[in-house]
Structure formats: C-alpha cells, structure tokens
MIKOL-595822 format. One record per residue (C-alpha): y, x, z. Coordinates in steps of 0.02 Angstrom, whole numbers, plus 50000, padded with zeros to 5 digits. Each point is the difference from the previous one (the first is absolute). Example, Ala and Ser with C-alpha at 12.3 -4.5 7.8 and 13.67 -1.06 7.14 Angstrom:
BEGIN
497755061550390;501725006949967;
This chain:
BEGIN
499475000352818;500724983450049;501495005450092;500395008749829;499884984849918;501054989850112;501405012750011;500185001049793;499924982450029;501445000650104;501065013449919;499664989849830;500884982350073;500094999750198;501474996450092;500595006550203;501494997350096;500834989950106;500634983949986;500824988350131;499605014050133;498244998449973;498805014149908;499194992549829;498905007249869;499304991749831;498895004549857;500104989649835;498175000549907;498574989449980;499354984650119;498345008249983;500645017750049;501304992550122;498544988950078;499135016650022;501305010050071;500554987350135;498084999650068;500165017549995;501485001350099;499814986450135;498135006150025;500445019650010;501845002250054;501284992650108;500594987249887;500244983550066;500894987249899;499775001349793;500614986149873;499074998249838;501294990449870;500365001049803;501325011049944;500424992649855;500014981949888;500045011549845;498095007150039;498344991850043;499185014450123;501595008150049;500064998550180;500885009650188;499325002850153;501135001750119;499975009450186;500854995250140;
C-alpha cells in the first residue's frame, strides 16, 4: 500500500529532470511525511544524497525534499 501512497504523492506535487547535467527529483508535502519518506528511501532503495528544506516563507509546514 505504501508505494501507492508515495506515487499519488508524487503525481500530486513531485518534480524529475535534469538540471545542470545531473538527474533530480523533488516532492513538496509535509516535514513529517517528507521525514518519513527520506528514511524510507535511503533505508530501502538506492538513494544516496536527499535535502530536507522549506519550500516556501508564505507556509509554516510546507516543505521539499530533494534527490540527488
């Protein structure tokens, strides 16, 4: 069921491409869900490098978590 979850999560506000000839993805949600997801991901896929930072001034728990 989680995979599920993370992909609506994705389609809803995530982000891939390529920038500076490097691959880069990022999801825009939650610290508490973000927090989650980058355990998730460094403990259970090939995901090295993540950045946790706030998206916005404008919103108090609007936050991206960037992959590298």
């Amino acid at each position: 069921m989680l995979p599920f979850f993370f992909a609506g999560l994705f389609d809803g506000d995530g982000y891939v491409g390529r920038v500076n000839n490097y691959n880069r993805a990022s999801i825009i949600s939650t610290k508490e869900i973000l927090l989650f997801l980058q355990n998730y991901l460094l403990n259970n896929f090939e995901v090295t490098k993540t950045k946790l930072q706030k998206a916005t001034n404008n919103k108090e728990n609007v936050w991206k978590l960037l992959l590298y």
